[in-house]
GURONU-494940 format. One record per residue (C-alpha): residue in one letter; x, y, z. Coordinates in pm, 1 decimal, always signed. Layout:
N
   resn          u          v          w
      A          X          Y          Z
...
//
This chain:
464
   resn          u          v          w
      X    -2141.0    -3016.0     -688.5
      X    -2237.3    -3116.1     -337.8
      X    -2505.4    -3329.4     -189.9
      X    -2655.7    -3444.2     +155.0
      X    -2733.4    -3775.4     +146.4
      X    -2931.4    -3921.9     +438.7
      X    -2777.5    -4268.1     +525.9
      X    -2937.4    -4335.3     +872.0
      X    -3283.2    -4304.1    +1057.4
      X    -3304.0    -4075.9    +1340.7
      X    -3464.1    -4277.2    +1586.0
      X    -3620.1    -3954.2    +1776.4
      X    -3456.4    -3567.5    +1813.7
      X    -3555.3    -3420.4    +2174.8
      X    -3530.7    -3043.9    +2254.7
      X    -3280.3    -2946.4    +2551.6
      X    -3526.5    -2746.1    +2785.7
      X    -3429.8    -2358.0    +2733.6
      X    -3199.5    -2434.6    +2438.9
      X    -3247.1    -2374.0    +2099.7
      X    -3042.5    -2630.1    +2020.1
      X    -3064.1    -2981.8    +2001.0
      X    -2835.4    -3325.4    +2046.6
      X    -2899.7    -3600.7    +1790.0
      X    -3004.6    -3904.7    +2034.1
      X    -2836.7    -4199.5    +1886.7
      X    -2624.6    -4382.2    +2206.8
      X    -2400.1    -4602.6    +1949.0
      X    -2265.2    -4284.6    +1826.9
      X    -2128.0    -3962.2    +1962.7
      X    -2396.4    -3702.1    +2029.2
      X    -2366.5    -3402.2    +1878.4
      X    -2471.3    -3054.2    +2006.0
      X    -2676.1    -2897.0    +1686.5
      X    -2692.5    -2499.0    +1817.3
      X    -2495.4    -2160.4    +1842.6
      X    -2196.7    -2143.0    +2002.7
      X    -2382.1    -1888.2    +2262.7
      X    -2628.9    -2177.3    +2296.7
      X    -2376.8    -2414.9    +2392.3
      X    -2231.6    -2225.0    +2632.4
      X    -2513.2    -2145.8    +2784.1
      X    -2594.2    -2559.1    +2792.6
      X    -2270.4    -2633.4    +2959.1
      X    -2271.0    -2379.0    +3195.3
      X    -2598.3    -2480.5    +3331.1
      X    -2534.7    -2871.6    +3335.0
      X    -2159.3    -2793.3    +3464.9
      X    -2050.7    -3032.0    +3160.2
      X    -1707.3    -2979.7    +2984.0
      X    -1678.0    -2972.1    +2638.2
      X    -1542.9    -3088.4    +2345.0
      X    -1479.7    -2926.2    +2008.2
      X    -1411.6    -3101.5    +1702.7
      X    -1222.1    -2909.0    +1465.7
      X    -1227.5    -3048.6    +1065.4
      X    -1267.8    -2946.4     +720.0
      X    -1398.2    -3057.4     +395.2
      X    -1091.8    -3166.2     +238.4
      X     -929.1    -3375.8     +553.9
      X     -956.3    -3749.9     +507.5
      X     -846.0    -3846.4     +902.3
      X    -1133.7    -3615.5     +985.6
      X    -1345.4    -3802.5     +779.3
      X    -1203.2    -4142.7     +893.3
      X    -1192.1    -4062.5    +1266.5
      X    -1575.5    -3962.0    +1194.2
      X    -1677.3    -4279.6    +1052.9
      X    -1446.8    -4529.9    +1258.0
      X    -1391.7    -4356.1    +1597.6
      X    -1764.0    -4130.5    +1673.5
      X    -1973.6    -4443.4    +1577.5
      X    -1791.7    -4678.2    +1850.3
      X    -1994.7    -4775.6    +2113.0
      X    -1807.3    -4775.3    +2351.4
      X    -1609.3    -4406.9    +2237.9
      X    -1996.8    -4287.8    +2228.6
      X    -2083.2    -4366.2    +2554.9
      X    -1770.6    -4200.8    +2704.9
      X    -1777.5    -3911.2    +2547.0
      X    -2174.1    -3871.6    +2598.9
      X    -2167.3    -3914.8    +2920.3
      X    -1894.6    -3696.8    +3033.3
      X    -1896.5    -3427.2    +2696.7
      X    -2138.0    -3140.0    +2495.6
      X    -1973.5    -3239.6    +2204.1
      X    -1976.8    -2994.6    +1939.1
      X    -1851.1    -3008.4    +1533.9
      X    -1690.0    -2722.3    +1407.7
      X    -1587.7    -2650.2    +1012.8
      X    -1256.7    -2468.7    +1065.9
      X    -1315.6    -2302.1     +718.7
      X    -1687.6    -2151.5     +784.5
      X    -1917.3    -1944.5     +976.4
      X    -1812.9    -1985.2    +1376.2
      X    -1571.3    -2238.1    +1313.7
      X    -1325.0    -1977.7    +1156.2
      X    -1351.8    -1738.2    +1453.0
      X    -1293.4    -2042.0    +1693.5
      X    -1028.0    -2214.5    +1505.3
      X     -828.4    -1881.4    +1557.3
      X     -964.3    -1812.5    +1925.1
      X     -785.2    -2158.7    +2015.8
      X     -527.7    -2154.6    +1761.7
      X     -593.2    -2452.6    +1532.4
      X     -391.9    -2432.6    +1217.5
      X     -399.6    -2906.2    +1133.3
      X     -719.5    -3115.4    +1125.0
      X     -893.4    -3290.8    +1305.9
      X     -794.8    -3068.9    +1638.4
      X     -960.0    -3216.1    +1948.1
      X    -1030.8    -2924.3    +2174.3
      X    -1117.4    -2991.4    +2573.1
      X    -1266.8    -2716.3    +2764.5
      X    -1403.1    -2609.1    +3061.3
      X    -1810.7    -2532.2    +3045.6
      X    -1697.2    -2156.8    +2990.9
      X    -1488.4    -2254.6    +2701.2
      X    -1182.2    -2194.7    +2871.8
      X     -981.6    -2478.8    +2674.3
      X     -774.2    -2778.6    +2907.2
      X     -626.6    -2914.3    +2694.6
      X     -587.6    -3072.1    +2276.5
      X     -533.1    -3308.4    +2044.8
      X     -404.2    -3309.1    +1702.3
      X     -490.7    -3572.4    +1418.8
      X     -667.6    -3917.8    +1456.4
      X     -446.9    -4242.1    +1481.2
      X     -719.9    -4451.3    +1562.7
      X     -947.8    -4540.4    +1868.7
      X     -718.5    -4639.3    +2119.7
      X     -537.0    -4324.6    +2096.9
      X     -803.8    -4124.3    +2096.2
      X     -875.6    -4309.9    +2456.0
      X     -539.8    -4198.4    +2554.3
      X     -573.2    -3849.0    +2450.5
      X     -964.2    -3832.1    +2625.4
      X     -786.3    -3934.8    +2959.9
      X     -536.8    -3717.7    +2913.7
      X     -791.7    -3397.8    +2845.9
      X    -1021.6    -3550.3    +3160.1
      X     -660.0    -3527.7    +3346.0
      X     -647.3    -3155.1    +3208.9
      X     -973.9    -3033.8    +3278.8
      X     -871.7    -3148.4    +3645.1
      X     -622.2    -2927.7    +3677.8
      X     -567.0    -2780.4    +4024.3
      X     -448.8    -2449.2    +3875.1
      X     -625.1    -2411.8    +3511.6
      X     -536.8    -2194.3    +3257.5
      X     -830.7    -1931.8    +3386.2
      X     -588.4    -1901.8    +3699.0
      X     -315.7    -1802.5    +3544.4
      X     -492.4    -1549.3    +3372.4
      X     -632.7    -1375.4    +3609.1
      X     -264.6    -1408.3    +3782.5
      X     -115.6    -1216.6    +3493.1
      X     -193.6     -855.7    +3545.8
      X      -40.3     -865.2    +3884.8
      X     +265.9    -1092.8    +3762.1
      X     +346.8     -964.0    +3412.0
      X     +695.0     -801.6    +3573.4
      X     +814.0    -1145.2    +3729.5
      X    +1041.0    -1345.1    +3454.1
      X     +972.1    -1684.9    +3642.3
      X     +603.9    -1623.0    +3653.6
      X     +551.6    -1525.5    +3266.4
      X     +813.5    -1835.1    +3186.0
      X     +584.0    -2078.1    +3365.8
      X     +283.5    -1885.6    +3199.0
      X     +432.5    -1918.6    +2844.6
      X     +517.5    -2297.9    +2889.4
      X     +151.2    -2320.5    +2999.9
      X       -8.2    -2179.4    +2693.2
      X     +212.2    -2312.5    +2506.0
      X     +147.5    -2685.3    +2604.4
      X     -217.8    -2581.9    +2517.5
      X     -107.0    -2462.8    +2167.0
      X     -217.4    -2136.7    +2237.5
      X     -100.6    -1793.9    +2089.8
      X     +147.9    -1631.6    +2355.0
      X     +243.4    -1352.5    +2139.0
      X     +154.6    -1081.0    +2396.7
      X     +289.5    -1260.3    +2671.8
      X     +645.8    -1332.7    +2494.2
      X     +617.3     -964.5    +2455.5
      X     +651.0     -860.6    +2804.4
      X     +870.9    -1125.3    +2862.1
      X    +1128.8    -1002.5    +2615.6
      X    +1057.5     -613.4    +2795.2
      X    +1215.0     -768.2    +3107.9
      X    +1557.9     -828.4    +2904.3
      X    +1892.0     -687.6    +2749.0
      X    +1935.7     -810.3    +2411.7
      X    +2211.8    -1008.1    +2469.5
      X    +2042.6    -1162.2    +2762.4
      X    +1799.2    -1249.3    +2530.5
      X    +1997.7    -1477.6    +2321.3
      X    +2112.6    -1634.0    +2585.6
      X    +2095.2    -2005.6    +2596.6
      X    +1859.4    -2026.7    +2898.7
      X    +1597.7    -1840.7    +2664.5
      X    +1597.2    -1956.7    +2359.9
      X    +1294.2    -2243.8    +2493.9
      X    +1106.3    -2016.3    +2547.5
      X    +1127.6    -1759.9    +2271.3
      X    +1092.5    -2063.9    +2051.2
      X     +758.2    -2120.0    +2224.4
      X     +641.9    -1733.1    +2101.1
      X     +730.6    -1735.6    +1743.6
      X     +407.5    -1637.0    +1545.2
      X     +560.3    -1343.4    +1282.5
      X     +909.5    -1337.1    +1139.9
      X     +863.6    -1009.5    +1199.4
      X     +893.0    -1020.9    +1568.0
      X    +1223.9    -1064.5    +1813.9
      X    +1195.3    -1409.5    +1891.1
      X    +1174.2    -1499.5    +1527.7
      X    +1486.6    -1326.0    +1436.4
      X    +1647.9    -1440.3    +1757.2
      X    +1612.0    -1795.4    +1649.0
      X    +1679.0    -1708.2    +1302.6
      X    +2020.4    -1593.4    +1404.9
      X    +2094.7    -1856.5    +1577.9
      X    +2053.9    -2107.6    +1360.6
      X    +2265.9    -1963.1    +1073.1
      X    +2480.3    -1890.4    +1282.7
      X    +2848.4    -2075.1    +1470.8
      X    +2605.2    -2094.4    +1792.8
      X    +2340.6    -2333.6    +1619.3
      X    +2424.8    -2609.1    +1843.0
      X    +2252.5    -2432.8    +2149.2
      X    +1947.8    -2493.6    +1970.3
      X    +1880.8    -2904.3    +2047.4
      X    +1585.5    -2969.2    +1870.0
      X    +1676.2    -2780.3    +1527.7
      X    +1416.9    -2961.7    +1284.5
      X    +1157.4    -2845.7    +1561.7
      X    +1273.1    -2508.5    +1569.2
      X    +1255.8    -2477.2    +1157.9
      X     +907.0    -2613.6    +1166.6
      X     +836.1    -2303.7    +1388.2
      X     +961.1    -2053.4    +1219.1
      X     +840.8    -2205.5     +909.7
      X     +505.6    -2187.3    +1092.7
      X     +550.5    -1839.5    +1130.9
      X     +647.7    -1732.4     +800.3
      X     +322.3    -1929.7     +662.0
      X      +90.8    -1665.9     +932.8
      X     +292.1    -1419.5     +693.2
      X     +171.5    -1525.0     +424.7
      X     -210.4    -1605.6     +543.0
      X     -181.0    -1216.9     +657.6
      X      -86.4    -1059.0     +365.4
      X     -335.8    -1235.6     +203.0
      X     -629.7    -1186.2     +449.2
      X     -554.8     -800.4     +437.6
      X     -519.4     -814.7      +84.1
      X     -209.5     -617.3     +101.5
      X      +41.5     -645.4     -200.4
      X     +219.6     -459.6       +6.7
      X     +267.8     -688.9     +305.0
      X     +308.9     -992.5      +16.9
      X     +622.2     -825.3     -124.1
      X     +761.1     -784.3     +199.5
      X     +674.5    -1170.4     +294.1
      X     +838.6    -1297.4      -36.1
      X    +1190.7    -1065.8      +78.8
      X    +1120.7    -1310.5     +417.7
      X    +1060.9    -1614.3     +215.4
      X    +1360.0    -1600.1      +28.5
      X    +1623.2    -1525.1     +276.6
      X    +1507.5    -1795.3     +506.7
      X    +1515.8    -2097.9     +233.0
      X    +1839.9    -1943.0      +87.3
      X    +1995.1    -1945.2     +464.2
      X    +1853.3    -2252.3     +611.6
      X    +1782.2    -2500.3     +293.6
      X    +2061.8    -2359.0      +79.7
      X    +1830.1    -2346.4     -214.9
      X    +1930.3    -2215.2     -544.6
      X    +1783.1    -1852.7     -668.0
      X    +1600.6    -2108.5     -920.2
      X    +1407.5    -2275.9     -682.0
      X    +1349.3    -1999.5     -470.4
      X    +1212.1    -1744.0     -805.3
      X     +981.1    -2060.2     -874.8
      X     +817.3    -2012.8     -507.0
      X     +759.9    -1666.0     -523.4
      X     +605.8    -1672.0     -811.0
      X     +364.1    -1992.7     -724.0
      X     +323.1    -1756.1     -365.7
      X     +226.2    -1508.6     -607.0
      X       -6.3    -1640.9     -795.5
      X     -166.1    -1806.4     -525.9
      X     -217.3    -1484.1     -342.3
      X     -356.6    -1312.7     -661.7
      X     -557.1    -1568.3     -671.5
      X     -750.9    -1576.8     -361.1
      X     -777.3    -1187.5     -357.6
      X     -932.7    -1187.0     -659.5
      X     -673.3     -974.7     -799.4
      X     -719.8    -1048.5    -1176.0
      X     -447.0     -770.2    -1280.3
      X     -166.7     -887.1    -1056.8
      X     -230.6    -1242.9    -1132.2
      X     -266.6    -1252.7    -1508.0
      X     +103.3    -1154.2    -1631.9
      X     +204.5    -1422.6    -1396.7
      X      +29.7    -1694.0    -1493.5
      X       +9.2    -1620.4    -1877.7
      X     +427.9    -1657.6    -1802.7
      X     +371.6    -2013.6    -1648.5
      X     +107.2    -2120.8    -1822.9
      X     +327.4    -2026.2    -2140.4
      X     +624.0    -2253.8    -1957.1
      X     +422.5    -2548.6    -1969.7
      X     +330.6    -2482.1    -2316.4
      X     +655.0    -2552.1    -2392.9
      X     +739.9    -2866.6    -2252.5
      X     +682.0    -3128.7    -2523.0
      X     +567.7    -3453.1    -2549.9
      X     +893.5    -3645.8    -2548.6
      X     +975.6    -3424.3    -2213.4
      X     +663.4    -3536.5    -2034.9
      X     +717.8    -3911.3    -2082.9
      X    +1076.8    -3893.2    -1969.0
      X     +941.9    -3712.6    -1694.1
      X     +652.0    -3980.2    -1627.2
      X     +893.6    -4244.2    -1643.7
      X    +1119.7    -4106.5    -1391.5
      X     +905.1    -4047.7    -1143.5
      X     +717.0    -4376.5    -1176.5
      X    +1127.6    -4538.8    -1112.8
      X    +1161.0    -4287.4     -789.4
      X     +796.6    -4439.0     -648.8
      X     +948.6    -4834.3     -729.7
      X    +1285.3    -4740.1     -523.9
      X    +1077.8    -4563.3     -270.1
      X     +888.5    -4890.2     -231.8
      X    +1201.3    -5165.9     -312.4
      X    +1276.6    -5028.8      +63.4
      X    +1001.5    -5218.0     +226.9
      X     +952.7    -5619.4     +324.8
      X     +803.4    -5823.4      +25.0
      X     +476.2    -5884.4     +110.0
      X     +432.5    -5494.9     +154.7
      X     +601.9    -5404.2     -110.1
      X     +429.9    -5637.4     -385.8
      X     +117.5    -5556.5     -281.2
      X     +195.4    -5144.3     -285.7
      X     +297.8    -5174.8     -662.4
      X      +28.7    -5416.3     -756.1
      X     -211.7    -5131.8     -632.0
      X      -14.8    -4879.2     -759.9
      X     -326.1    -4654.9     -997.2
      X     -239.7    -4587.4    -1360.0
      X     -163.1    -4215.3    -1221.7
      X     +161.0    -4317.2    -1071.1
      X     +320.8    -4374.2    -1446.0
      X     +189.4    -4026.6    -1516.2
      X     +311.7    -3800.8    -1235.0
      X     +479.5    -3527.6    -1447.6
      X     +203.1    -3492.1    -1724.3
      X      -78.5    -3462.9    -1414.2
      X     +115.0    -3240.2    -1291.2
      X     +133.6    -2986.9    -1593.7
      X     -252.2    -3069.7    -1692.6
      X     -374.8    -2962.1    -1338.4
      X     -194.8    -2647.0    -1327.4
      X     -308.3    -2540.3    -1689.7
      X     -672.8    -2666.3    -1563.5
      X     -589.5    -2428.0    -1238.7
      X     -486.4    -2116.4    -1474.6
      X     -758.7    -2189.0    -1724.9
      X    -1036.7    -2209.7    -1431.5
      X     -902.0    -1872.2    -1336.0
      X     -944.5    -1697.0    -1652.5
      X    -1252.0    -1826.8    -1689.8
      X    -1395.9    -1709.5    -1324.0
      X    -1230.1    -1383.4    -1322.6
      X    -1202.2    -1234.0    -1678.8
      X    -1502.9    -1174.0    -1913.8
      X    -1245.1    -1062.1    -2183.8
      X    -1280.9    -1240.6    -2506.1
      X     -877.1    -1233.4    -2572.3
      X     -873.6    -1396.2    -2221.5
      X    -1092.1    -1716.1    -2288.3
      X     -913.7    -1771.8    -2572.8
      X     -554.2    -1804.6    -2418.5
      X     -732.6    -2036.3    -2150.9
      X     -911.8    -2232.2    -2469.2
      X     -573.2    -2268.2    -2625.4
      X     -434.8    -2398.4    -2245.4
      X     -721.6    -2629.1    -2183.6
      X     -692.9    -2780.2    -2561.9
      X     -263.1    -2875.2    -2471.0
      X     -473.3    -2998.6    -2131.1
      X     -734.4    -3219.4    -2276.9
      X     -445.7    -3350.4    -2533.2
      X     -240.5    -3472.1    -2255.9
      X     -522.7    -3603.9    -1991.9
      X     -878.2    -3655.9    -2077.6
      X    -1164.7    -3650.4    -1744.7
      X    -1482.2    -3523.2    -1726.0
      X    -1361.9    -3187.1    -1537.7
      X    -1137.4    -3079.3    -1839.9
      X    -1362.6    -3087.5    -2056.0
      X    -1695.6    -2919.2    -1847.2
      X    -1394.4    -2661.3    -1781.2
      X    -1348.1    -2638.6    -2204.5
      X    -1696.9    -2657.3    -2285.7
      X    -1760.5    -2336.8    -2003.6
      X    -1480.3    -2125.6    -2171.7
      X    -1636.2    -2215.2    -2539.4
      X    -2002.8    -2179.4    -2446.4
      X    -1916.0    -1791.4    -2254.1
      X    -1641.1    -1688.2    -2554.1
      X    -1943.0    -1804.0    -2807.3
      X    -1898.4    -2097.3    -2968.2
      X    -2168.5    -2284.4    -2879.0
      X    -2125.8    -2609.5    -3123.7
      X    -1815.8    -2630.8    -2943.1
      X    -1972.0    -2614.1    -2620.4
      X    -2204.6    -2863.7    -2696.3
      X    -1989.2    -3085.2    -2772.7
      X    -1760.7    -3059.8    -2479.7
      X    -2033.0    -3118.2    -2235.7
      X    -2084.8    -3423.1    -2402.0
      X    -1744.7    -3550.0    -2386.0
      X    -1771.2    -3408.8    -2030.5
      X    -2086.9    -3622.0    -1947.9
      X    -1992.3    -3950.9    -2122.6
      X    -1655.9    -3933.5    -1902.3
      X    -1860.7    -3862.3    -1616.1
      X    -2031.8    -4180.8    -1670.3
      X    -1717.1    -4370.4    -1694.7
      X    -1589.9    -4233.5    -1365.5
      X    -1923.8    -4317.3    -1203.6
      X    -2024.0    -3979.8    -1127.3
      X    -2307.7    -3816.2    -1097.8
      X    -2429.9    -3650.5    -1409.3
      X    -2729.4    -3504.8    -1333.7
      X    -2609.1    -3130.7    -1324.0
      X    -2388.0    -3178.9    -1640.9
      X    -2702.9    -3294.4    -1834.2
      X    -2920.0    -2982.8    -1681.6
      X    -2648.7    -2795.9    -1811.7
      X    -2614.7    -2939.5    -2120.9
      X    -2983.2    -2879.2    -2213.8
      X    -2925.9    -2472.2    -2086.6
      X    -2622.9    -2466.7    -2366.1
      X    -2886.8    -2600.8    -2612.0
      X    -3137.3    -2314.4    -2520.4
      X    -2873.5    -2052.1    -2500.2
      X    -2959.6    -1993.4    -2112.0
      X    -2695.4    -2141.2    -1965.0
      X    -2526.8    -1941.8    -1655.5
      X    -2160.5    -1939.3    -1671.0
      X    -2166.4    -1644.3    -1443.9
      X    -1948.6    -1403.6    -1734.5
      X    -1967.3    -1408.0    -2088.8
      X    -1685.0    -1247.1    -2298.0
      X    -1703.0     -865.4    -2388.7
//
């Protein structure tokens, strides 16, 4: 359920001569460019104005904070106005998705300074407030100064790609950009021996390559790091988060080409690195893979390969009683107290005076989401009858354990397409009156509720 709610008067919009595009006009708050990304280029090319890209998503609160806090200060407005096109990208649609891999943005919000051709300067990652944001600003005006930009280097490449010093210095370059240097790593590695390879003097800069464990540099470090000649590595927790990095492209791979194929290979990955590095037990690592699973089956809309595996979990939780769940709740409620016991009084009494009622029920949230998550997939993917009754059965333990209005708009959807419309009826209703309580909005629950009561509602599938 999404709405647009206008909170502020536009005092006038103005067309950029030439440009379909257009700049909301506003000079307490940051102005930005509303056109294609063709457009904008175009724009900056002609006004010989750098710019800056604002990567964020839906879901990312410091986007939304830096948004609110940081774009509608003055005195952050009029700096970046004056000096930037400033334009707003959704990493996760249209254009944004193309450009959040073109400069290699993977955490939110990503700051991106560039040149008017787009040729990028320089970046910042995540929002700690206004006064670093200043600092990183200077930093990308700095950048965008540069005597030898990153558009030199490439165009020096070609020529250079044979000299080791020249494609270390370009690596480190790209690399301080947080750009992709897969292809340059490449010929770097062409210009040595194996063993030269693992060589100390190296290993900085392989470590500034690794995008696929299933590429040298990867396995290099791997190696290493299991390995009697660990301690060459200095910064170890940096080089995990790396090739953790790399395994997650894996995984985002296998399932952007849909390839089962490519996910059983990635799991094979996935469990020798966490066995090897993090010592975990075969337990641990089964429950993974089979969450990785899931998850994959999930987004490919691969009903067959994801049913067997979740009617196993979702029969797991079935099983875990009562009794289990409040020992559970309790002892994770006692783990968030220590956690906090750690910090000065007045912190720490206000933190567990605010603590919400959720925080005593940790472990039975935990097992109602995911049998909400299983449940919502049945119901979007299957239109067998034998199907919406499993997730029925699932969503009834749910509701039992945690009561909200999404539960039971997810129960009354599964009763209303397996036919039972009484049910239905009467799970909307429960669905609406906690709406109410939660002080949402329930002006599409009621529309729907009236549908059930005509026998047109759309649930998209009904049961065969």
């Amino acid at each position: 359920m999404k709405s647009i709610i206008i909170t502020t008067l536009l005092l006038f919009l103005f067309l950029v001569k030439g440009i379909s595009g257009c700049i909301l006009s506003d000079s307490s708050r940051v102005k930005l460019f509303k056109g294609s990304w063709e457009h904008l280029i175009n724009n900056a090319t002609k006004t010989n104005k750098p710019i800056l890209i604002d990567f964020y998503t839906s879901w990312c609160g410091p986007c939304k904070y830096m948004d609110k806090e940081a774009f509608n200060d003055s005195a952050i407005a009029t700096r970046l106005n004056n000096t930037f096109i400033i334009y707003k990208l959704d990493a996760e649609k249209g254009i944004g998705i193309k450009l959040a891999k073109l400069y290699n943005v993977h955490a939110y919000p990503t700051l991106v300074f560039a040149n008017p051709k787009g040729g990028i300067a320089y970046r910042s990652i995540g929002y700690e407030g206004v006064a670093r944001l200043n600092e990183a600003i200077s930093i990308g005006l700095k950048s965008l100064d540069d005597p030898k930009p990153l558009a030199v280097w490439e165009n020096e490449y070609s020529k250079n790609r044979y000299s080791r010093k020249f494609l270390k210095e370009f690596i480190s370059k790209k690399s301080e950009l947080g750009l992709n240097c897969r292809k340059e790593i490449t010929d770097y590695c062409k210009l040595f021996t194996y063993p030269e390879l693992t060589d100390n003097s190296n290993v900085s800069t392989l470590l500034m390559g690794v995008q696929s464990p299933n590429e040298l540099p990867f396995k290099i470090i791997f190696n290493k790091l299991i390995s009697k000649d660990s301690t060459s590595i200095i910064d170890k927790p940096k080089a995990i988060s790396i090739l953790e990095q790399a395994i997650i492209n894996d995984y985002d791979d296998a399932i952007e080409s849909k390839s089962v194929v490519k996910l059983h290979h990635h799991l094979s990955i996935h469990e020798n690195f966490y066995k090897k590095i993090y010592k975990f037990s075969t337990l641990m690592i089964e429950s993974q893979k089979t969450t990785k699973s899931m998850n994959f089956y999930l987004k490919t809309r691969n009903f067959k390969g994801y049913k067997p595996l979740a009617e196993l979990y979702a029969g797991k939780l079935m099983k875990i009683s009562d009794d289990s769940l409040k020992i559970g709740d309790e002892r994770e409620y006692k783990n968030i107290l220590k956690y906090f016991s750690t910090f000065p009084d007045s912190i720490k009494l206000y933190k567990i005076n605010n603590l919400s009622s959720r925080a005593r029920r940790i472990s039975s949230n935990f097992l109602t989401s995911d049998l909400q998550e299983v449940s919502q997939s049945f119901s979007e993917m299957s239109t067998s009858k034998n199907d919406y009754e499993k997730a029925i059965v699932w969503m009834q333990r749910s509701v039992s354990i945690t009561q909200n209005s999404g539960c039971f708009h997810l129960l009354a959807g599964l009763y209303y397409k397996n036919g039972n419309k009484k049910l239905a009826i009467e799970s909307q209703e429960k669905a609406i009156d906690f709406a109410q309580q939660e002080d949402v909005d329930v002006q599409d629950l009621l529309i729907e509720l009236d549908a059930m009561k005509a026998g047109k509602a759309n649930f998209l599938k009904t049961a065969k």
